[in-house]
Each structure stands twice: as structure tokens, then as C-alpha cells.
C-alpha positions as CSV (number, residue, x, y, z in Angstrom):
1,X,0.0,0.0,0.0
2,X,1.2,3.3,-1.4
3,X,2.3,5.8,1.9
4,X,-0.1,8.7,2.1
5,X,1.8,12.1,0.7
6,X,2.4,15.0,2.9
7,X,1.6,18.4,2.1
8,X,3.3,22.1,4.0
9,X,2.0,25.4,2.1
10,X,3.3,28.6,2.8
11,X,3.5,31.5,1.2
12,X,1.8,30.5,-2.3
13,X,4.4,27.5,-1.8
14,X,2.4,24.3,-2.1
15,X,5.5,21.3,-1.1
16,X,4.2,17.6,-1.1
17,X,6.5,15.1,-0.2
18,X,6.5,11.9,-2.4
19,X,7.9,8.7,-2.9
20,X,10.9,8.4,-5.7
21,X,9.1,6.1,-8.1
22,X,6.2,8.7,-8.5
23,X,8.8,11.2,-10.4
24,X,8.0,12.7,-13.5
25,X,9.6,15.4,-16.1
26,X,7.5,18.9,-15.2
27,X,7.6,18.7,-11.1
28,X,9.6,21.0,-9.5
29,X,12.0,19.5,-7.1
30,X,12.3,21.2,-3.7
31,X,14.5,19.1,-1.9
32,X,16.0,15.5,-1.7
33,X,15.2,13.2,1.0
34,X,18.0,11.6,3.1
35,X,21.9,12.6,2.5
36,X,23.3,14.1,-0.4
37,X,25.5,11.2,-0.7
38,X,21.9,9.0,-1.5
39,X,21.6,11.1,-4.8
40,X,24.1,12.1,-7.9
41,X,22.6,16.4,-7.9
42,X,24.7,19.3,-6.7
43,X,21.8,21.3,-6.6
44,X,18.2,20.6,-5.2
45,X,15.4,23.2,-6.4
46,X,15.4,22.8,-10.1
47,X,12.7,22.1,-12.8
48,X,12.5,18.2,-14.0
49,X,12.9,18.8,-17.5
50,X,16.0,16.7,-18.7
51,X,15.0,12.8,-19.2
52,X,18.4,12.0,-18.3
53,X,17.6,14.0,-14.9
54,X,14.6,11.4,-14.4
55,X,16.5,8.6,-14.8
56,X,19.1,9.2,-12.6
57,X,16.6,9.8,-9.9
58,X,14.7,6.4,-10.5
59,X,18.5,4.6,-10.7
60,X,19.5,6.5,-7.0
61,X,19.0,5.1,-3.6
62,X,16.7,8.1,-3.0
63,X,13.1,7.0,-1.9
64,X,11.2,9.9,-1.3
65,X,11.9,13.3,-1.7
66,X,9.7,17.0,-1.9
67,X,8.2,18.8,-5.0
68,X,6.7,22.1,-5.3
69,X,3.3,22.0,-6.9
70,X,3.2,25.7,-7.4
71,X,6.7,25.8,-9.7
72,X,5.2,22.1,-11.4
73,X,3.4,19.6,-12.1
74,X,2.0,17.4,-9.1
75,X,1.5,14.0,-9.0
76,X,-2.4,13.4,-11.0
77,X,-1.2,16.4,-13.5
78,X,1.6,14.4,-14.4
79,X,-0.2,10.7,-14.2
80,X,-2.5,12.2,-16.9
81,X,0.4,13.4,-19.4
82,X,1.8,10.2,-19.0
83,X,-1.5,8.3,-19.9
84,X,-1.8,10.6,-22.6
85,X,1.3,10.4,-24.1
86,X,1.3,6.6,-23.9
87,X,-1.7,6.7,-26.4
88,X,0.0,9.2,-29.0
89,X,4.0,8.5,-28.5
90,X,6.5,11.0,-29.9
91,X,8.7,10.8,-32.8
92,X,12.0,9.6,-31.7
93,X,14.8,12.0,-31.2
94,X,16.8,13.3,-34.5
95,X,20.2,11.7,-34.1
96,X,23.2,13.3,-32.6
97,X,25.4,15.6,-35.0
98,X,28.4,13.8,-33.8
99,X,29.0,10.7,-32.0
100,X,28.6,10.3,-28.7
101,X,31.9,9.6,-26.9
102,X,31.3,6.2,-25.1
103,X,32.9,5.6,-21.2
104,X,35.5,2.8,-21.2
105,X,37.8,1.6,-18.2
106,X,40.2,3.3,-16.9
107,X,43.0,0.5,-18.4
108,X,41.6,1.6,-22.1
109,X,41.7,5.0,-21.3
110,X,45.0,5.5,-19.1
111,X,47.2,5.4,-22.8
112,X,45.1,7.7,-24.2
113,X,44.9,9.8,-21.6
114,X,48.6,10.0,-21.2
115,X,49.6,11.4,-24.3
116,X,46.5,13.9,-24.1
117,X,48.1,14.9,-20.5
118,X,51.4,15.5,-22.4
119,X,49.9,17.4,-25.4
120,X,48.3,19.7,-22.6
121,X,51.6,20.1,-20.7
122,X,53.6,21.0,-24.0
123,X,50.6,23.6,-25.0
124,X,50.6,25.1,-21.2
125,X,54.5,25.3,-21.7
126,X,54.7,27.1,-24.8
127,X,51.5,29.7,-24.1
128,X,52.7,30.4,-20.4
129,X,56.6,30.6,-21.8
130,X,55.5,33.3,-24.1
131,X,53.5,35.4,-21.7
132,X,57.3,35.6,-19.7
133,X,58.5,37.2,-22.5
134,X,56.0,39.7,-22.7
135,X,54.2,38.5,-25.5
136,X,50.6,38.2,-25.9
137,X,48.7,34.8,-25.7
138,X,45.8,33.9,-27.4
139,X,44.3,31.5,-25.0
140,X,41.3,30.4,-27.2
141,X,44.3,28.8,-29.4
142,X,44.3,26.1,-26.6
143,X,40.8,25.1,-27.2
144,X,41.0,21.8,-28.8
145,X,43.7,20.6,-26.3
146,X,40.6,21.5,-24.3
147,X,38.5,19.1,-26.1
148,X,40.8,16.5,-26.0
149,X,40.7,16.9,-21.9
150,X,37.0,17.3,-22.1
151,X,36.7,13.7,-24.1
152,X,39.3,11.7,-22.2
153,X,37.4,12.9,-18.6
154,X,34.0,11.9,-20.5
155,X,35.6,8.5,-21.2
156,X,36.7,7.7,-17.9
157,X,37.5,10.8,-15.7
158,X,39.9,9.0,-13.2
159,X,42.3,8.4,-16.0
160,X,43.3,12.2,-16.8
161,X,42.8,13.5,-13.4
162,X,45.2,10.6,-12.0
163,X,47.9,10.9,-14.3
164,X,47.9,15.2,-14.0
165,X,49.0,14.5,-10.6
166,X,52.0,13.3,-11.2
167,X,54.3,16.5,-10.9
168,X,58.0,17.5,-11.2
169,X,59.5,20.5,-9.7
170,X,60.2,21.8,-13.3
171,X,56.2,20.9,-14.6
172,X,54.9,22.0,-11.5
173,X,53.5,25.0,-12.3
174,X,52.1,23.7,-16.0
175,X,51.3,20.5,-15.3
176,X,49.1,22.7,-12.0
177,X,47.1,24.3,-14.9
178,X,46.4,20.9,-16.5
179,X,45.0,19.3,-13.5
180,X,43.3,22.2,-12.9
181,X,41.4,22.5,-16.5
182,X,40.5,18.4,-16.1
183,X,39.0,19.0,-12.8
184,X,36.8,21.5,-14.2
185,X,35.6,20.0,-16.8
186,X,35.1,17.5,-14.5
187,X,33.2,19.4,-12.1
188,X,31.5,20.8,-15.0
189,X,30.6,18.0,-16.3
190,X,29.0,16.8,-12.7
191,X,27.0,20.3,-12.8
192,X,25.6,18.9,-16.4
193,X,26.3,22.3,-17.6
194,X,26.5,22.5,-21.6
195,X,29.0,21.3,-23.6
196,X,30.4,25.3,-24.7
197,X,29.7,25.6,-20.7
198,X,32.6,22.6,-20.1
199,X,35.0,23.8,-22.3
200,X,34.8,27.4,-21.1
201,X,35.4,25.8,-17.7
202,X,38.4,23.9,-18.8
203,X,40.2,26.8,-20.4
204,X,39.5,28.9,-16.9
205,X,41.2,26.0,-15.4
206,X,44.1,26.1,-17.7
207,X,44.6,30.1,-17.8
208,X,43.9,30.4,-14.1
209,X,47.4,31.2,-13.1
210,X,49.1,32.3,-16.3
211,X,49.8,35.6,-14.0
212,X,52.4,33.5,-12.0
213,X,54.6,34.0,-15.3
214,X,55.2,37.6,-13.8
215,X,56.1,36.6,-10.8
216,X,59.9,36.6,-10.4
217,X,61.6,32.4,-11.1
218,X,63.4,33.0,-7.6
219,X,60.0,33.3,-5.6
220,X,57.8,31.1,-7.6
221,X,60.4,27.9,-7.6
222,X,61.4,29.2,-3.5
223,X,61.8,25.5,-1.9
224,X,60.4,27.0,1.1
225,X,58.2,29.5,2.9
226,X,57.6,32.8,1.3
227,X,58.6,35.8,2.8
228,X,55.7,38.6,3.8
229,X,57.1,40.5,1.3
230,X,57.1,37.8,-1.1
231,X,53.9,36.8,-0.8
232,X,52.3,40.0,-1.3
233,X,54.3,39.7,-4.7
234,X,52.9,36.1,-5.3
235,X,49.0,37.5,-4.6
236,X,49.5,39.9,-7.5
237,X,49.4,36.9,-10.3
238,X,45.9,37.3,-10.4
239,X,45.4,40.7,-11.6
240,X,48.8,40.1,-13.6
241,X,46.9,37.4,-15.4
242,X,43.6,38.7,-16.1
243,X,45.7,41.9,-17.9
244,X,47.6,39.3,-19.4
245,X,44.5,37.7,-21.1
246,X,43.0,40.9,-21.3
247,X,45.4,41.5,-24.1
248,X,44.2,38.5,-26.0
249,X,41.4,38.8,-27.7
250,X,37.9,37.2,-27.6
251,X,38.6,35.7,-24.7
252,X,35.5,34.5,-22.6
253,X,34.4,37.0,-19.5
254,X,34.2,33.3,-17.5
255,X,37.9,32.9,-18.4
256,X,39.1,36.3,-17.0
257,X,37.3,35.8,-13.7
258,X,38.5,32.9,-12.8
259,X,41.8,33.9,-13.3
260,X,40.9,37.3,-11.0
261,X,39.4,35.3,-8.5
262,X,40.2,31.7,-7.8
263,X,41.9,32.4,-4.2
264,X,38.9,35.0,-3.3
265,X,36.8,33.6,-0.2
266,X,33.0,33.1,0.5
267,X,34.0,35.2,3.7
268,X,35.5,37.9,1.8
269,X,38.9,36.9,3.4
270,X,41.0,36.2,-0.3
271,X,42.3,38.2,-2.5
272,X,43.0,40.2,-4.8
273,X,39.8,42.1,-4.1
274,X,38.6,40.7,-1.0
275,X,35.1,39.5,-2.5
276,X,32.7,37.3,-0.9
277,X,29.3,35.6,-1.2
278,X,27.4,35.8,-4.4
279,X,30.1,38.4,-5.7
280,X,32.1,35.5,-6.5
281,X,31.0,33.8,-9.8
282,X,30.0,30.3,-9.8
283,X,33.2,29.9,-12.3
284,X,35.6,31.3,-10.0
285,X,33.9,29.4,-7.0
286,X,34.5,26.4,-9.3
287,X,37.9,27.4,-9.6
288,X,38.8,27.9,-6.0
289,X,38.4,24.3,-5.7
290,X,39.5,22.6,-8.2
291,X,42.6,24.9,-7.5
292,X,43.3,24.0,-3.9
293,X,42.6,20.2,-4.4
294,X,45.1,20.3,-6.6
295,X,47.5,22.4,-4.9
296,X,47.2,19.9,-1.9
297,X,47.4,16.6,-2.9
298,X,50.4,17.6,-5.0
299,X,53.7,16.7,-4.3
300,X,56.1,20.4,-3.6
301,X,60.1,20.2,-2.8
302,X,59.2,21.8,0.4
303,X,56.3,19.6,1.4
304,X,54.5,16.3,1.2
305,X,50.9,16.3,-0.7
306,X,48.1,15.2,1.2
307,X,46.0,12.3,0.8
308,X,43.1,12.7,-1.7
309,X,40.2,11.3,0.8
310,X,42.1,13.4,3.6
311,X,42.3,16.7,1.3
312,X,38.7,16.7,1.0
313,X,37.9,15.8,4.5
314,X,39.9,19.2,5.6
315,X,38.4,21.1,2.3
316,X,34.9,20.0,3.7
317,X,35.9,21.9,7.2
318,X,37.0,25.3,5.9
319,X,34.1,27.3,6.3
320,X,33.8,30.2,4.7
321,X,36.4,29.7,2.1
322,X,34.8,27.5,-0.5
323,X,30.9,27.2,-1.8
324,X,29.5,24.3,-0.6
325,X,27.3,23.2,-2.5
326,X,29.4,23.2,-5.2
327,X,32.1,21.0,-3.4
328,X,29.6,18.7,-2.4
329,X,28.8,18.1,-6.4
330,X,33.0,18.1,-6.7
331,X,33.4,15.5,-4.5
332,X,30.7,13.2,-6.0
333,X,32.3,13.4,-9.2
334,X,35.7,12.6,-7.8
335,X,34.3,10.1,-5.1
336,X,34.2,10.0,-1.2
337,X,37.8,8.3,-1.4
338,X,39.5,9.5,-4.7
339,X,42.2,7.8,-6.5
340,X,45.7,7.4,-5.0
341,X,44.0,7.5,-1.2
342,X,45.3,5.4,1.2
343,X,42.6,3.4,2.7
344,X,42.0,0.6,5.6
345,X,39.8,-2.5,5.0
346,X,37.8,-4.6,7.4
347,X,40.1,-7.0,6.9
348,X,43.4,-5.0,8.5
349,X,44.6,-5.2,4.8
350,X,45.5,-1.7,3.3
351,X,45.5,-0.4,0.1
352,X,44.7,2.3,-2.5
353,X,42.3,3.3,-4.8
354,X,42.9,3.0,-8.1
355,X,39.0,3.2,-9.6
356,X,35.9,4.5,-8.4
357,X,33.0,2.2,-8.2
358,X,29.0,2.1,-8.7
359,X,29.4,3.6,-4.8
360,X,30.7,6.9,-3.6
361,X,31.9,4.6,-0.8
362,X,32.8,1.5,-2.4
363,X,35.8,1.9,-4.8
364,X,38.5,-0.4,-6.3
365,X,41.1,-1.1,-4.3
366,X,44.6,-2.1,-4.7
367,X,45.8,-4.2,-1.5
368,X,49.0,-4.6,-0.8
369,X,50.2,-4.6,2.5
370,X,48.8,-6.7,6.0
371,X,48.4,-4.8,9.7
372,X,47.7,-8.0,11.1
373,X,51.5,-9.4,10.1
374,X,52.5,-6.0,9.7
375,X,54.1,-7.0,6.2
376,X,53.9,-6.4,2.5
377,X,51.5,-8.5,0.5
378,X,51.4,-9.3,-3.0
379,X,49.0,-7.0,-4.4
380,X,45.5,-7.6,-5.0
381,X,42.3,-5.8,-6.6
382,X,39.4,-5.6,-4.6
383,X,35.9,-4.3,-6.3
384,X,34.5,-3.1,-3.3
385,X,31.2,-2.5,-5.0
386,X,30.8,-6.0,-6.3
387,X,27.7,-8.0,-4.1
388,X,29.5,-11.0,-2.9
389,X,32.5,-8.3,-1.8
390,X,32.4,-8.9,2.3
391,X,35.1,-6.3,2.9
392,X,34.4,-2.0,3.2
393,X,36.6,0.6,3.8
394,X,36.9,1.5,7.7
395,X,39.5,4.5,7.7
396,X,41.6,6.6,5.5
397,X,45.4,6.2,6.2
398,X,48.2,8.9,6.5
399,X,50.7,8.1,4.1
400,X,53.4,9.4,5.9
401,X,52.5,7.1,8.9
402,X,53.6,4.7,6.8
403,X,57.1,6.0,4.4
404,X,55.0,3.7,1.9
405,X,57.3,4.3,-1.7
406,X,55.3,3.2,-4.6
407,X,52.6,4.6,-4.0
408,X,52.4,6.5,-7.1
409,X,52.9,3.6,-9.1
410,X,50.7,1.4,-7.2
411,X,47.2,3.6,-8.2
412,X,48.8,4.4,-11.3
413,X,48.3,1.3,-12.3
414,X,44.8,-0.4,-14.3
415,X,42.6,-2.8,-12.4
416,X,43.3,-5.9,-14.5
């Protein structure tokens, strides 16, 4: 028997709560049920309009969750459509102008993505290089590197993000940019914005800190802590990049304000201009995180980067500094426990993601080392999200409580 639905109305705002499998396109959702973890949106109050929307829904663990009647359809509205559209169906959709790129493993995509990574790097190198000389960059000449990025993340997003980790003290400040523009798309791609949307995003990402070219070699390659003195001229690069890009031409207004305002703050405490709130644009907000993630988890001369599932546990703590409603839709994309974290089984076996899984909580695991004998193991895959699977993940480990060394290579590498 069907639970009764429950109705609040205030203020010409008619909610009824509803169970999951009573969806349909045209109600206005008002808010999800349960935690944010139970369903794949960033956002909650948004028209049903996109089939795709509708299906993810149905294919969640959601059960219930509240629609607004007064923004939408309600639930005999919408049982009526439905019977009539069942007696005169639509055409079919036209076909799509181009294919469709189709998702593959991360083991068909990791070659691939490699080679796209380096394309990017040489491309960051050569646009960055000639904005230290003083020369103007066009930065819309970088595009289809973009849609190379934007493909490979569609294809498998751990892939591209994984390998633009892997930094050198030489690359560090390209291969930054990189990272930066695949965890944007990414991100973007989680927000379902539009495809011209996406790649906007992923050139922000990539021009972001093309200011840092004006920034004296001696302070931005310092193996160490910066000076007051020099940090105030490190927190210039952003206005010295957006009059960088400024001089281009054509450049998209979503590109220059990222690069203004990636390290501003939802409290107003960042910089250059000391913004907050809603003065920040959803792109630089975008920015802000993708930027410190990467920062973070990256490996510096002068410090050790953090663990991915740790580096978003602390992000999720800084109040104030990030949006977070838009890191909550950043770390479903990237998964409660990304690649390369250092995790704890049930088992007192420990190893590290190399793949996310059907579950925000249930990735692939590469095992390779016992608590219990306190000893290396030889290595083993674990699909966490497989049904007969009796083992879950119980704590994130430090890596530097352990002076593990391969750890790079370890999540590096496929799932067989």
C-alpha cells in the first residue's frame, strides 16, 4: 500500500513530499530526502525537464523526496500526461550531429589519456613561456587541447585526473594548470552544464594562473616559505593574469574571472579584491576548488601532498572559504575516497584506490600490505562494489605514517 503524501504550504508554496518512483519530467523538485550522498545532484530546487535527470533519480538510492506543486506539475497532473502520451507517443529523437563519446575503463583509457596529458603540458609550456617574454597569448588557441581533456574525462575521468598528478618540480606550475582545467571539466561536467559551458570551464582552469609568469623564477620555484614580502608579490598573479588575457582577444568574461578570483573567499577573506558571497562567480567558485585540491594533494620540494580522501575531509571543514554546494557536487564526481587514497579494509589489509565504483563509498582497491602481520602483501584488486565483496573501507590512512614508496605507481596502475 502506497504511503499517504504530505503536504506544508506557505507562502503561495504548495510542497508535497512523495515517494521516488512517482517522479515525473515537469515537477519542480524542492528538496532530496535523506543525505546528499543518497543522490548524484549538486543542486536541489530545479525544474525536471531533462530525461536524463529522471532517470538518474529512478536509478538512485533516493526514496522519497519534496516537490513544489506551485513551480510544477503534481503527482495526478503528471499521471494524466503520461496516460496521454502513452496513447499518441513521440517521434524519436533526431540523431546526434556527432557521436557520442562512449565511457571505457580506466586501463583503455590511461594510454590515451597520457599522451592527451602531455599534449596539454607541451601547450601550457609554450603559451605560459610566451607570456614571460612579454608576449601576448591567445588563450582560445588552446581550445581543442581543451576538447581533448573534455573527451578523455568523459571516457573515464579518473584516467586524466590521475595521471595530471604526477608532478616534477620543473612541470609543477604547468602541469598545476592541466590538473586544474581536467577538474573543471570535470566538475562541470558533474553540474551537467553544456558542452560550450565545459570547455569554457576547462580553459578557466588552464589560464587560471598564467599571471604566476610575472612573478619573479626565484620566488615562484622558492623551496620554502615565502617571505611577507614575497607573498604580497605572489598575490598579484591574479590581476597580472587577467591583464595578461586581457590583451588577447575574444577571450571569454568566465575565463578572466577565474583567473581574477580563484583564491577569493566566501568570507570575503581572499584576495586580490577581498570579495565574498554571491560576488564570486559560480566559475571562480569552481575554480577555487579545483585549485586548492590540486595544490594539496600535490607533491612540492618543500612539502609532502596530502592524501586525496584526507584533502577533501579538511576542504569539507574550511568554512567560509569555499561554496559548498558546489564542493559537495566536486566530490561526488571525484568520489568519497578519490584515486591514490590510502585506505583501511575490514580486513586489517591496506591499500589504494585506483577506480571509483558504482558507490561513492565502495571503490576499487589495490591491497597490498597486511596490519595483522604487519608486512607487505602481494598485491590484490578488490571491487568493493561487487555484491558478494564482504570487505568495506573502515579508515583513510596517512601516508606518511607509513614511508610507503610506490605509492604512485601502485594507483597508477589499471585494475586488471
Amino acid at each position: 500500500m502506497r504511503a499517504p503524501q504530505r503536504f506544508l504550504s506557505y507562502n503561495r508554496v504548495m510542497l508535497k513530499r512523495i515517494h521516488a518512483r512517482d517522479i515525473r519530467l515537469g515537477m519542480y523538485i524542492h528538496e532530496f530526502c535523506g543525505s546528499w550522498l543518497s543522490h548524484p545532484f549538486w543542486r536541489t530546487q530545479f525544474l525536471l525537464s531533462d530525461p536524463e535527470d529522471l532517470r538518474r533519480i529512478q536509478d538512485s538510492a533516493l526514496t522519497e523526496l519534496w516537490i513544489n506543486t506551485a513551480r510544477g506539475l503534481d503527482v495526478a497532473t503528471a499521471q494524466a500526461i503520461d496516460a496521454s502520451e502513452s496513447a499518441h507517443p513521440p517521434p524519436p529523437p533526431p540523431p546526434p550531429d556527432r557521436p557520442q563519446v562512449q565511457p571505457v575503463s580506466l586501463k583503455e583509457e590511461l594510454a590515451r589519456a597520457a599522451k592527451i596529458c602531455d599534449l596539454a603540458r607541451k601547450s601550457v609550456t609554450s603559451m605560459f613561456q610566451e607570456a614571460r617574454m612579454g608576449s601576448a597569448i591567445e588563450a582560445n588557441t588552446a581550445m581543442p587541447v581543451i576538447c581533448e581533456l573534455s573527451d578523455s574525462v568523459m571516457r573515464n575521468p579518473g584516467a586524466l585526473i590521475s595521471l595530471a598528478r604526477l608532478k616534477t618540480a620543473d612541470n609543477y606550475t604547468y602541469m598545476h594548470s592541466v590538473a586544474v582545467a581536467a577538474l573543471m571539466i570535470a566538475l562541470a561536467r558533474q553540474m551537467q552544464l553544456t558542452e560550450a559551458e565545459i570547455q569554457t570551464a576547462g580553459l578557466a582552469g588552464m589560464m587560471h594562473d598564467v599571471g604566476k609568469m610575472k612573478v619573479p623564477l626565484a620566488i615562484l620555484n622558492k623551496n620554502g616559505k615565502l617571505t611577507e614580502e614575497e607573498f604580497a608579490l605572489m598575490k598579484q598573479h591574479p590581476r597580472m593574469g587577467h591583464e595578461i588575457l586581457k590583451a588577447g582577444q575574444d577571450v571569454a568574461p568566465e575565463v578572466l574571472d577565474v583567473c581574477l578570483s580563484h583564491h577569493e573567499k566566501i568570507d570575503g577573506s581572499g584576495y586580490p579584491n577581498r570579495i565574498g558571497g554571491e560576488a564570486i562567480s559560480p566559475f571562480a567558485r569552481m575554480g577555487a576548488i579545483c585549485d586548492v585540491y590540486d595544490a594539496i594533494t600535490s607533491e612540492r620540494p618543500y612539502k609532502s601532498g596530502w592524501d586525496p580522501a584526507e584533502s577533501l575531509h579538511r576542504m569539507s571543514e574550511w568554512r567560509g572559504h569555499l561554496d559548498m554546494n558546489l564542493f559537495r557536487a566536486f566530490v561526488k564526481r571525484l568520489g568519497i575516497y578519490p584515486n591514490g587514497s590510502l585506505v583501511r579494509l575490514n580486513s586489517g589489509r591496506i591499500g589504494v584506490v585506483t577506480e571509483q565504483g558504482a558507490s561513492l563509498l565502495k571503490p576499487t582497491v589495490r591491497v597490498f600490505f597486511s596490519t595483522r602481520g604487519n608486512r607487505r602483501i602481494p598485491p590484490e584488486i578488490v571491487r568493493l562494489s561487487h555484491p558478494q565483496c564482504p570487505e568495506k573501507i573502515i579508515a583513510r590512512e596517512e601516508p606518511e605514517d607509513w614511508h610507503f614508496q610506490d605509492l604512485h605507481e601502485l594507483w597508477a596502475i589499471p585494475a586488471g
